[in-house]
C-alpha positions as CSV (number, residue, x, y, z in Angstrom):
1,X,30.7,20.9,49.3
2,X,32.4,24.2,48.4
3,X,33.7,26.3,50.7
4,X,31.1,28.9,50.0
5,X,28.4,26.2,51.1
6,X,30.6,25.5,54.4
7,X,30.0,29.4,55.1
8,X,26.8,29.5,54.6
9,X,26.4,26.8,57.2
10,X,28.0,28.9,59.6
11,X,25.6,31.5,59.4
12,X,22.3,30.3,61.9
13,X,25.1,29.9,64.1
14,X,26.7,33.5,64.7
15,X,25.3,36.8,66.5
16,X,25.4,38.7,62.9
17,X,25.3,36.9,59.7
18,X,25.1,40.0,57.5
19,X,28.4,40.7,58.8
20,X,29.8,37.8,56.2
21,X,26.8,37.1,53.7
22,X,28.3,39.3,51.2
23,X,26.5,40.7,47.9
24,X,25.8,44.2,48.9
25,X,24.2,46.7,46.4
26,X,27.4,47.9,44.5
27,X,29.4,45.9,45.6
28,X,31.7,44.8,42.4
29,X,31.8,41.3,41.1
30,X,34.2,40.3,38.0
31,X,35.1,36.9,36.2
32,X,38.3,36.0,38.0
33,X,39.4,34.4,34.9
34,X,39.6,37.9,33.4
35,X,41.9,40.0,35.6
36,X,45.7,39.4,36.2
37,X,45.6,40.9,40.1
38,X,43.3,39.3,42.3
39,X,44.0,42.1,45.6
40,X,42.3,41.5,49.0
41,X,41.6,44.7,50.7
42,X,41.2,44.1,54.3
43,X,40.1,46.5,57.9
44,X,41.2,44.4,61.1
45,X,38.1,45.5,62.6
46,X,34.4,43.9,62.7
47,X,32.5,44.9,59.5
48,X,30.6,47.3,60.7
49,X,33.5,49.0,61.8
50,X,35.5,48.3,58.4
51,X,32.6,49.5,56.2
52,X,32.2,53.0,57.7
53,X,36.1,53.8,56.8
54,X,36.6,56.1,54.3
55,X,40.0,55.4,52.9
56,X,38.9,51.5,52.5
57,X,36.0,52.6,50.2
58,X,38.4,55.1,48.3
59,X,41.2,52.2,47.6
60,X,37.9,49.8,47.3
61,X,36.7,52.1,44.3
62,X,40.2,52.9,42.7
63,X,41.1,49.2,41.9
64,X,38.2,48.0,40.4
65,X,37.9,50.7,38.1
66,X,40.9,48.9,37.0
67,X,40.0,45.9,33.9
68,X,42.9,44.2,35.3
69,X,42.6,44.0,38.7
70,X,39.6,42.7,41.3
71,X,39.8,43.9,44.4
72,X,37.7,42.3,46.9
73,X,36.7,43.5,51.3
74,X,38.0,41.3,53.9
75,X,37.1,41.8,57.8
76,X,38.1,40.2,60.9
77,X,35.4,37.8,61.7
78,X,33.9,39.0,65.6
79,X,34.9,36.1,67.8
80,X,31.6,34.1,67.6
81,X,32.5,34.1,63.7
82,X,36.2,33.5,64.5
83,X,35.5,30.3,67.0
84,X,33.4,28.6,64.0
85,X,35.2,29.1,61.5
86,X,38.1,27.5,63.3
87,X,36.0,24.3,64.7
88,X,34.6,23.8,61.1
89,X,37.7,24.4,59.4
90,X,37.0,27.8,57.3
91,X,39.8,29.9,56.3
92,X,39.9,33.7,56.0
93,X,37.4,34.5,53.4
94,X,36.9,37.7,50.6
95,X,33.4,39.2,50.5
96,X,33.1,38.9,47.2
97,X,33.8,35.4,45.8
98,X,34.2,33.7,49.1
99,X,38.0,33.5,48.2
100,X,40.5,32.3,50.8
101,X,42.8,35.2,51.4
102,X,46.1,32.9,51.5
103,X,45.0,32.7,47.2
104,X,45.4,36.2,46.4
105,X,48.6,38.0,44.8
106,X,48.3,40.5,47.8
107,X,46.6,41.4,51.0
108,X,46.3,44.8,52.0
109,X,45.7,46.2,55.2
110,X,44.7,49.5,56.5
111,X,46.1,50.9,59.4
112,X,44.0,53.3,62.3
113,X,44.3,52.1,65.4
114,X,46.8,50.3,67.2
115,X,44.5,48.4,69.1
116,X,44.0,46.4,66.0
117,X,47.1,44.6,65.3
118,X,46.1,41.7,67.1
119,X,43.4,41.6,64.7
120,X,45.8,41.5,61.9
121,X,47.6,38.7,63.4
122,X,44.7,36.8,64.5
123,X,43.4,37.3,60.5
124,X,46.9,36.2,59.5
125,X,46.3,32.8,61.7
126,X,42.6,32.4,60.7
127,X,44.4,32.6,57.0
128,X,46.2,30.0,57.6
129,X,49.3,32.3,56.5
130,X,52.4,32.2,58.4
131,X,52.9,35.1,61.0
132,X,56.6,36.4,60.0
133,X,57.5,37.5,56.6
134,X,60.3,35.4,56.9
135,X,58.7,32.4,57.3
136,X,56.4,33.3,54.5
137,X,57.1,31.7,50.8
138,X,54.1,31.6,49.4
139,X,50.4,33.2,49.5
140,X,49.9,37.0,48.9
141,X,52.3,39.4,49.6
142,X,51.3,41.8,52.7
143,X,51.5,45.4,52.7
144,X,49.8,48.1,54.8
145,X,49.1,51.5,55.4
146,X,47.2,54.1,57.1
147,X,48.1,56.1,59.8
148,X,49.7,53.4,62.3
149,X,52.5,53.0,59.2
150,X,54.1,55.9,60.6
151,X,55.4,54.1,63.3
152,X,54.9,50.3,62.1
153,X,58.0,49.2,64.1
154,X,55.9,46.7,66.4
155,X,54.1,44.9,62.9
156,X,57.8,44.8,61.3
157,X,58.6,41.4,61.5
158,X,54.8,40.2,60.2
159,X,54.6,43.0,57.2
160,X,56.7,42.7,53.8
161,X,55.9,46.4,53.0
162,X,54.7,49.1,54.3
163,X,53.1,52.6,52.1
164,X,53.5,55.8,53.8
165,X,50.8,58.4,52.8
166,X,48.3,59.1,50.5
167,X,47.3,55.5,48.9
168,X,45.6,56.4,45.7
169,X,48.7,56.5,43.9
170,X,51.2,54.1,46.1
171,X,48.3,51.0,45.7
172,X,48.6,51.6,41.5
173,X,52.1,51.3,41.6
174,X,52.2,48.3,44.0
175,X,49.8,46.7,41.2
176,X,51.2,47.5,38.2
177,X,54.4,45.9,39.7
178,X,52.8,42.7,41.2
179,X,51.8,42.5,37.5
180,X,54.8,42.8,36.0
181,X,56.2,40.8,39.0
182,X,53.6,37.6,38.1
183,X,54.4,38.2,34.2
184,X,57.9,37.6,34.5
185,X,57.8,34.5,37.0
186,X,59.5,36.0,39.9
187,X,58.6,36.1,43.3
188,X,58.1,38.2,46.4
189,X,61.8,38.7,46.5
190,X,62.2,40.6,43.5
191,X,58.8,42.7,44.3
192,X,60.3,43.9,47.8
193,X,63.9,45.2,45.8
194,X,61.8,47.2,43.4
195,X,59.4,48.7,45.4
196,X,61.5,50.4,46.8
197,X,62.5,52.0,43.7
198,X,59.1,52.1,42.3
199,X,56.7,52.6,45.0
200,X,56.3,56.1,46.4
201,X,56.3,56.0,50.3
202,X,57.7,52.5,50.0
203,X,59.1,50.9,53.8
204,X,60.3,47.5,53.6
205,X,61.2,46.9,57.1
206,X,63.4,43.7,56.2
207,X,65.8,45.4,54.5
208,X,66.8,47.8,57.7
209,X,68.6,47.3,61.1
210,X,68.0,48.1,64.2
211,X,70.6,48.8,66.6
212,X,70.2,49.3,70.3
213,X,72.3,51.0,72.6
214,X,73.1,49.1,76.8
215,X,69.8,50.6,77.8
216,X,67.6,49.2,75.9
217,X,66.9,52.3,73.4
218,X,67.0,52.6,69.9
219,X,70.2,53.5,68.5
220,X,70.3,53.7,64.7
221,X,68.0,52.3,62.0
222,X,69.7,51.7,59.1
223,X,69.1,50.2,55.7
224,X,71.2,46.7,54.5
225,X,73.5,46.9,52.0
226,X,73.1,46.0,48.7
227,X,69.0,46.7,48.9
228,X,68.9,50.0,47.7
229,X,66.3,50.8,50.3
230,X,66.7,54.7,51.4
231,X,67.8,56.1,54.4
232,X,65.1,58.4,55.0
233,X,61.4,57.0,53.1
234,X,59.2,60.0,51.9
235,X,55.6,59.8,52.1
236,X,53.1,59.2,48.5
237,X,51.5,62.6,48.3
238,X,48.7,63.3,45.8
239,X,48.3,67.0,45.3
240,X,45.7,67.4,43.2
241,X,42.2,66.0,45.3
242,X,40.2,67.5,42.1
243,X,41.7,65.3,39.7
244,X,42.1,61.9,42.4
245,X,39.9,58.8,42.3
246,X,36.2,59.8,44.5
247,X,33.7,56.7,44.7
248,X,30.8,57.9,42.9
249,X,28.9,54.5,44.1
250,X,29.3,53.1,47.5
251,X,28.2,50.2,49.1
252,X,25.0,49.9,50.9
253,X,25.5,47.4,53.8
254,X,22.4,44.9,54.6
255,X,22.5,45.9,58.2
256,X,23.2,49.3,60.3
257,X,27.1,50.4,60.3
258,X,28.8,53.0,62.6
259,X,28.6,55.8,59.2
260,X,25.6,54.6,57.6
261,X,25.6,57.4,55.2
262,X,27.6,59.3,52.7
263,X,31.1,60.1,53.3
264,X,32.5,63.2,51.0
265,X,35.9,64.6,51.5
266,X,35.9,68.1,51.0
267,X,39.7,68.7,51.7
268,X,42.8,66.1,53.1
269,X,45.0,68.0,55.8
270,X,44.8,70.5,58.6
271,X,46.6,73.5,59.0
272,X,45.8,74.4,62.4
273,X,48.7,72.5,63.6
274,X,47.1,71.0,67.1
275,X,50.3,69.5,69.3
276,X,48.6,65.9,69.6
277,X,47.0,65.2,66.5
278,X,49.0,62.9,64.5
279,X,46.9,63.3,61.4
280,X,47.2,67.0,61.7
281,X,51.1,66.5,61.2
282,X,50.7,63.4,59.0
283,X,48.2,64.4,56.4
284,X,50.0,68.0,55.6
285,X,49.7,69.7,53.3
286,X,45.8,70.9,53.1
287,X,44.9,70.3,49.7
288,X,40.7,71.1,49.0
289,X,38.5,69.7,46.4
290,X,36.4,72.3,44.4
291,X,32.6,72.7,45.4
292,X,32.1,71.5,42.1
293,X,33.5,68.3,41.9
294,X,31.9,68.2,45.2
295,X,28.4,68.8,43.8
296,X,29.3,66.2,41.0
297,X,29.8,63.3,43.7
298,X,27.1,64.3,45.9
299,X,24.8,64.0,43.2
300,X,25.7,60.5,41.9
301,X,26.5,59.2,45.3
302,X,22.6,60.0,46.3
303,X,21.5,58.6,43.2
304,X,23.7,55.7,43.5
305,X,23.0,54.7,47.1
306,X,19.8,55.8,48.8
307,X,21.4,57.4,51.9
308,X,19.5,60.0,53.0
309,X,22.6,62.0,54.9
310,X,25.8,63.4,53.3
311,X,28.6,64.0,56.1
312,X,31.2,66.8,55.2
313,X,34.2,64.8,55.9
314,X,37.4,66.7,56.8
315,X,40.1,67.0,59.7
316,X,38.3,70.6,60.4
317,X,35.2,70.7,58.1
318,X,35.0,74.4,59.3
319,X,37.9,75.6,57.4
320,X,37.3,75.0,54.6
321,X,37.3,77.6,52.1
322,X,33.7,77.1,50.7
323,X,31.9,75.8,53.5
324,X,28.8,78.6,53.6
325,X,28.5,78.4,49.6
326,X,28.5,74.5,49.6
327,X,26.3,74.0,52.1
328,X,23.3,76.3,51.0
329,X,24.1,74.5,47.4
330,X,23.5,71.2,48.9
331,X,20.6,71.8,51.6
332,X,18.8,73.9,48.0
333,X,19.3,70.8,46.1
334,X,18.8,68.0,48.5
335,X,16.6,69.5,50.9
336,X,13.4,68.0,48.7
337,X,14.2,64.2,49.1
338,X,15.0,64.5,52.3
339,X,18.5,64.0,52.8
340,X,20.6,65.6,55.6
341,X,23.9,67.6,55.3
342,X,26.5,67.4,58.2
343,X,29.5,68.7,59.6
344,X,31.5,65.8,61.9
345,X,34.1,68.1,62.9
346,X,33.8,71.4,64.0
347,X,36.0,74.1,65.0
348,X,34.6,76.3,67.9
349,X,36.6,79.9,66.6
350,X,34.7,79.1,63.0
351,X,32.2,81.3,62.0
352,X,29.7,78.1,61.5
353,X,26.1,79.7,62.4
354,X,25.1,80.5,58.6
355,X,26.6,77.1,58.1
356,X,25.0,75.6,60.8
357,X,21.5,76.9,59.8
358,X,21.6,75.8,56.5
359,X,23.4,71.9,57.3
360,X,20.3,71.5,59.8
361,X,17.0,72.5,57.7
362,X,16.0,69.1,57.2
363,X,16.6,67.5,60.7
364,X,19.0,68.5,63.9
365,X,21.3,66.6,65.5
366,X,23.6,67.2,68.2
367,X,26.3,69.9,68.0
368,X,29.7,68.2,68.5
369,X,32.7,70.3,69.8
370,X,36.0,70.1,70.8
371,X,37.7,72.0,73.2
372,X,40.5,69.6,74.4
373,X,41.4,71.2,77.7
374,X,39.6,73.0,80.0
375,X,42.0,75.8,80.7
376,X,42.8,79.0,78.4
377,X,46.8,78.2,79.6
378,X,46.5,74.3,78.5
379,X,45.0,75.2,75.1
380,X,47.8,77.4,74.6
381,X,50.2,74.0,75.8
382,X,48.2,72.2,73.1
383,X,47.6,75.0,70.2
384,X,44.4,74.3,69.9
385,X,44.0,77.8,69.3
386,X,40.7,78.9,70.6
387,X,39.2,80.6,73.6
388,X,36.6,80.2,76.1
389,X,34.8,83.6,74.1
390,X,34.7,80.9,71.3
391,X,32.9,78.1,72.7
392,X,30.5,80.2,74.4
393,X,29.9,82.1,70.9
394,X,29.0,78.8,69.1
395,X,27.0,77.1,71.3
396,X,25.2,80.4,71.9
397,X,24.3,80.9,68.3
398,X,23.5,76.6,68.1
399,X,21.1,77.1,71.5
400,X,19.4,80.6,69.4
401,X,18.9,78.2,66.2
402,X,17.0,75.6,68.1
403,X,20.3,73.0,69.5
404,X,19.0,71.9,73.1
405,X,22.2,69.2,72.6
406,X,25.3,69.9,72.5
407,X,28.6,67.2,73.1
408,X,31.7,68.8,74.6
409,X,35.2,66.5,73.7
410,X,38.2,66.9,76.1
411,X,41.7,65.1,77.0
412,X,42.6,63.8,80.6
413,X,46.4,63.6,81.0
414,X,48.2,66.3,78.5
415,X,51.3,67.4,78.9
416,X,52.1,70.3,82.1
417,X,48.2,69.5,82.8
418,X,47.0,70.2,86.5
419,X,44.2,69.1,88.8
420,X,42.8,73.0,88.0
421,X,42.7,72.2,84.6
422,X,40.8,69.4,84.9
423,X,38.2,71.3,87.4
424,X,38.3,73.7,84.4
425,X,36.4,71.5,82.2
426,X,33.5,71.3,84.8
427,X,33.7,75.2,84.6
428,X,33.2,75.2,81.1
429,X,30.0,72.7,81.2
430,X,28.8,75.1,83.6
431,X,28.9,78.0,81.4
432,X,27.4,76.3,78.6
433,X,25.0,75.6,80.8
434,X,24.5,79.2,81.2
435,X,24.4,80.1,77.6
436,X,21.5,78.0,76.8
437,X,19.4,79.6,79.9
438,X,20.6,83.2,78.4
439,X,18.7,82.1,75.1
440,X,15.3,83.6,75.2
441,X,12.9,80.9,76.2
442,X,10.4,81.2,72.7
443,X,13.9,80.5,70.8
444,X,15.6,77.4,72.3
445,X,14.1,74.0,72.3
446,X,13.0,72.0,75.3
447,X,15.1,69.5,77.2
448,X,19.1,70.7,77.8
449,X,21.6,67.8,77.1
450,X,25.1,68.6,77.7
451,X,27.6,65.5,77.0
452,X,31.3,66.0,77.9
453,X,33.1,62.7,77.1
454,X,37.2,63.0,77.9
455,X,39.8,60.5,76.4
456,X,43.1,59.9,77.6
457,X,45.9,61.5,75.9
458,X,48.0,59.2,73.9
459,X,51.3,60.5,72.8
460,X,51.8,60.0,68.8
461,X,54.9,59.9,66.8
462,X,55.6,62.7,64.3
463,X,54.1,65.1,66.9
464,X,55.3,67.7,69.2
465,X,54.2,65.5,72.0
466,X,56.1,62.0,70.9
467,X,58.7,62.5,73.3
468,X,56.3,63.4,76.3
469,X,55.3,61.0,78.9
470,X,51.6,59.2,79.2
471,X,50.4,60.3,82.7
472,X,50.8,57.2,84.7
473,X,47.5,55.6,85.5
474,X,46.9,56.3,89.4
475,X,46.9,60.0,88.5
476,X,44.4,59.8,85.5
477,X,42.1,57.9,87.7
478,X,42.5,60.1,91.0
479,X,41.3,63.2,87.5
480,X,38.9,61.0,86.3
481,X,36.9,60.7,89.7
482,X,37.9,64.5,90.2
483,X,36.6,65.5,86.9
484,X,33.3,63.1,88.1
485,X,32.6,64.9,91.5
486,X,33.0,68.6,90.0
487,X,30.4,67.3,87.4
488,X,27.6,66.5,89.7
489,X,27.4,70.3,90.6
490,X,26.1,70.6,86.6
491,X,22.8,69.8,86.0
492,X,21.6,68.1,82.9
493,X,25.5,66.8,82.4
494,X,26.1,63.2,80.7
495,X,30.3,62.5,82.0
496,X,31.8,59.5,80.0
497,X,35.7,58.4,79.8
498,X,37.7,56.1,78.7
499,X,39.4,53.3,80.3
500,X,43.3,54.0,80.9
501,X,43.6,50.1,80.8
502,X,43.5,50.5,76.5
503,X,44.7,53.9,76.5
504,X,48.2,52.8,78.2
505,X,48.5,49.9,75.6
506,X,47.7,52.4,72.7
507,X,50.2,54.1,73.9
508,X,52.8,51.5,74.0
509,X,52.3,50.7,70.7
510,X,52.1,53.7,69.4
511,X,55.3,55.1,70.6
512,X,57.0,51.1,69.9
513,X,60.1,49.4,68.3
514,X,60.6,46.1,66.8
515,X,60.8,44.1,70.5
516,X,56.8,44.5,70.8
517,X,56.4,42.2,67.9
518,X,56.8,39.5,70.3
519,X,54.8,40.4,72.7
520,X,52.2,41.2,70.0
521,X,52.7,37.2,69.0
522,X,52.9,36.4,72.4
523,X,49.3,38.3,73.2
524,X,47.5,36.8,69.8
525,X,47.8,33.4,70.9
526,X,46.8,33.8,74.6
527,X,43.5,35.1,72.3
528,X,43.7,38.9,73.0
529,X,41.6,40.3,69.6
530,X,39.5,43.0,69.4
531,X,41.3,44.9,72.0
532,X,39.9,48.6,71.6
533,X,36.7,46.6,72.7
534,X,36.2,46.9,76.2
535,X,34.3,43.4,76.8
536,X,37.3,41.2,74.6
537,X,40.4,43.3,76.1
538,X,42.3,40.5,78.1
539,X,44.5,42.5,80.8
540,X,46.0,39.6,82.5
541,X,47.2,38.0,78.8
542,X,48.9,40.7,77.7
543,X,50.3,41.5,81.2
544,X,51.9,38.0,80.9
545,X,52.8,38.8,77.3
546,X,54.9,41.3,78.4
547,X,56.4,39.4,81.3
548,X,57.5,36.6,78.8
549,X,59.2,38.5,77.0
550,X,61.3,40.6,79.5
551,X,59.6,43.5,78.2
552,X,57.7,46.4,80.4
553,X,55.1,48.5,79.3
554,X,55.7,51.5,81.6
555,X,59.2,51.4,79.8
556,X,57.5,52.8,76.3
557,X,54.7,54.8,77.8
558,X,55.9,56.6,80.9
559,X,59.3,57.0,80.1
560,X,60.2,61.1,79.3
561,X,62.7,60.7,75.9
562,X,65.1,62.9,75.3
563,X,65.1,65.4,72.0
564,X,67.9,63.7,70.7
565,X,67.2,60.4,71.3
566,X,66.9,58.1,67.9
567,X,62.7,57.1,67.8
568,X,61.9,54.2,66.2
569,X,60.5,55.6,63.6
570,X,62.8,59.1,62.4
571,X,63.8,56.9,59.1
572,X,60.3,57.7,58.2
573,X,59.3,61.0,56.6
574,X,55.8,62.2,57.4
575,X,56.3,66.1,55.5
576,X,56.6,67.4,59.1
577,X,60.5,68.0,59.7
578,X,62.1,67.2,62.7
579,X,63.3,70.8,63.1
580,X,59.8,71.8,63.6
581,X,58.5,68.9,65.8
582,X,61.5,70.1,68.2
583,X,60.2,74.1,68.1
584,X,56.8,73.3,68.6
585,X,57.7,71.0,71.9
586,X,59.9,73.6,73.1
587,X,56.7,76.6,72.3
588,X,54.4,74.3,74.7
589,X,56.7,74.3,77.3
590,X,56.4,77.9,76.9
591,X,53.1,78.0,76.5
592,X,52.9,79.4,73.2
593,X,50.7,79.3,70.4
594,X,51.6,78.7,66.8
595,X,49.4,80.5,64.4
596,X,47.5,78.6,61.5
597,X,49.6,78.6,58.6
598,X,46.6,79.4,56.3
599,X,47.9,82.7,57.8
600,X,51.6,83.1,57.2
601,X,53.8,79.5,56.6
602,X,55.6,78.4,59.3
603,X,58.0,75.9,58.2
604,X,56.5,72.9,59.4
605,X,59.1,71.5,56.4
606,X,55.9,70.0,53.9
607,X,57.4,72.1,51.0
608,X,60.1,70.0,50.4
609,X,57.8,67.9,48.7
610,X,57.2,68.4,44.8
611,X,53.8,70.5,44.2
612,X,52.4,71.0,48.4
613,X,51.4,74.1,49.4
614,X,50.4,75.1,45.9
């Protein structure tokens, strides 16, 4: 019985079988026999999760426009899947060929969430591959990126490389070297010492030290001798989005996924320069693609696929410099067949109501903002950059066009936040409230639904914030029920918020060195997967994880560190200097804001890179 037969049996037996069946429309099969690079591309996530991520179905398309190369989707199996395949003795699988992963030449793994790493250990088990890259001398080679590579300190000791940046140039290179690599004989060795040489954004934590000082702090990270690994590893950066790989097919899943629709990236970066946003700092410079090349994918991708709604993906889809004229070009050519044009992200000082009109001619949805903070003051902590005169401007002019919902996103525990600017955020509900009633009745539509959902605030390397504090948990849940009380005041309100349970273990991890790989071990074989997922999250196994290893988590979360401390991760070069990171923390402490750089530069330190800010 092939294993592909052994799967199939599996199927009557788990929650979701389309989750593994494979064989989606466009999805790309090729002769194995006729490529040199057999590359498994895998999300530690659920498939539905993994399927609705952009960057997987970029690198997805990139490859296999390659002759040489077949790159094939791997997910973590959910843990009815996972529990199965173990009893029945089914490795880690591809999509595509029902290929065990340990076969290929390499396995790739994005990076977005740290709540997924024990997923990437759990797939590594389920692989039957060995954990540590040490222990590792055969099977594919492992390298990841994404945004968690920016601070992969607690995954070193399971990784053999890491790509900072932009991947649509750094995954070529890693090819065309495994290639070479396989040609000549030689093993993973010889890959690791060239890479990187060869490899732009190239981290191979193996060939580093880490010292630690007598408290317990990171003292130095330092590359070996003799590796020729640098001292300071510069992100990939592609400059030109015009001229860079865009799917012009994408996969159409058998079953609903979180995105089910068409994602196009209208421009990579932000400029707005938002204290906690990693991927603000991380994805610098802004670089836009043209309407169009725009027009071009949108036009093949509907052809190609089916979907009948095209989301505008960006950081801040209202900056972008031909917003008004793409749209109306879109809704006039699409509006016929039905399919839907929409803005994810929106900034609340944009001038979106043309924009606004014209995305939501064929069908409305509701209107998503982001204030962050409920205070004029903390905005100014964050940079966020607008004003209360803002908010109530857009969702005014939504209301007038026919909104009745509108979702309101916040942050419970920033840094120098009070209990008044949590009671601020009720305010604010309360005044949108207001807007809508202001509306004349003949022009807004029936049935007010206000939905203010707060997160807690993570601190993230490569931010202004990554030396600041997590709020310790007794005082995010004395806001949370704060927040909840002032809220019942506000009719028509729906209140949700996150648990700090995850939140404190994102934040761990997020802010981590090299000790947390054990724990991470530790954790994975207790059985703690799927973490970010409220019903799998296992509080008492990691609690103990931590315990056996001597480690606490309050230590990496609510400790204050010092501006001149050594983080884990400042041998890694996100664009964003060090310099600025320092002015910007030292600004919110004064509560000042920092104006857009579409505006005037303002040294963030991106143009030491070749070609950004063009």
């Amino acid at each position: 019985m092939t294993l592909s037969d052994r799967i199939d049996l599996l199927m009557p037996k788990v929650l979701k079988p389309s989750r593994y069946i494979g064989n989606e429309y466009n999805s790309i099969i090729k002769d194995p026999a006729s490529v040199q690079v057999r590359y498994a591309l895998m999300f530690p996530d659920v498939y539905e999760i993994g399927m609705s991520n952009l960057g997987i179905k970029i690198l997805y398309h990139t490859l296999n426009k390659r002759a040489d190369t077949w790159c094939e989707r791997v997910f973590t199996p959910w843990p009815d899947m996972m529990e199965q395949m173990r009893l029945n003795d089914v490795p880690l699988f591809s999509m595509e060929s029902r290929t065990p992963v340990r076969e290929f030449d390499i396995l790739g793994i994005s990076l977005s969430y740290e709540m997924s790493y024990t997923n990437v250990l759990q797939s590594l088990m389920l692989a039957g591959i060995p954990l540590r890259s040490g222990d590792r001398t055969e099977g594919p080679i492992i390298i990841c990126g994404g945004t968690c590579a920016f601070n992969p300190e607690p995954l070193a000791p399971f990784v053999d490389l890491f790509t900072l940046g932009d991947g649509e140039k750094s995954i070529h290179q890693c090819v065309d070297l495994i290639k070479d690599i396989k040609s000549k004989g030689l093993g993973k060795d010889e890959f690791l010492r060239r890479a990187v040489k060869e490899v732009d954004g190239a981290y191979v934590p193996s060939f580093y030290t880490v010292d630690y000082d007598e408290r317990g702090i990171v003292s130095a990270v330092r590359p070996a001798e003799g590796t020729g690994a640098p001292a300071l590893v510069k992100k990939a950066l592609v400059n030109d989005l015009n001229a860079a790989d865009y799917p012009e097919k994408l996969i159409v899943p058998y079953s609903e996924v979180v995105h089910d629709r068409i994602m196009l990236e209208i421009f990579r970066g932000c400029t707005r320069g938002c204290r906690f946003c990693q991927a603000g700092m991380t994805y610098r410079p802004v670089r836009e693609r043209s309407p169009e090349r725009l027009m071009e994918l949108a036009r093949k991708l509907v052809s190609s696929t089916g979907f009948d709604e095209i989301s505008l993906m960006s950081l801040s889809s209202g900056d972008y410099s031909c917003l008004r004229e793409l749209a109306h070009q879109m809704v006039e050519e699409f509006a016929a067949k039905r399919v839907k044009i929409s803005l994810p992200s929106q900034r609340i000082d944009a001038f979106l109501k043309d924009t606004l009109k014209e995305t939501q001619k064929v069908r409305k949805t509701a209107l998503t903002l982001a204030p962050e903070a409920g205070t004029q003051r903390l905005r100014d902590v964050i940079n966020k950059g607008v004003t209360e005169d803002d908010l109530m401007r857009a969702v005014t002019d939504a209301f007038s066009e026919g909104w009745n919902a509108v979702k309101l996103y916040f942050m419970m525990g920033l840094p120098t936040e009070t209990d008044d600017d949590i009671l601020g955020i009720a305010d604010l509900a309360e005044k949108v409230r207001k807007c809508y009633f202001s509306v004349p009745k003949e022009r807004r539509a029936p049935g007010l639904r206000i939905t203010v959902s707060v997160s807690v605030f993570v601190p993230k390397p490569h931010t202004p914030f990554q030396w600041c504090p997590q709020t310790d948990e007794e005082t995010v849940r004395h806001r949370q029920l704060l927040l909840r009380d002032a809220l019942r005041s506000v009719k028509g309100v729906d209140y949700k918020y996150h648990e700090m349970d995850v939140s404190r273990l994102e934040a761990v991890f997020s802010r981590g060195d090299r000790r947390l790989a054990d724990v991470l071990e530790k954790a994975a074989r207790k059985g703690c997967m799927f973490d970010g997922w409220s019903e799998w999250f296992k509080k008492d196994a990691w609690d103990e994880a931590f315990s056996e290893c001597g480690l606490s988590p309050e230590w990496y979360n609510l400790r204050d560190r010092s501006l001149d401390e050594c983080l884990p991760w400042n041998h890694l070069d996100c664009g964003v200097s060090l310099a600025y990171l320092k002015s910007e923390y030292a600004k919110a402490m004064r509560e000042e804001i920092t104006h857009d750089c579409r505006k005037g530069c303002t040294g963030c330190g991106i143009k030491r890179y070749e070609g950004a800010c063009r």
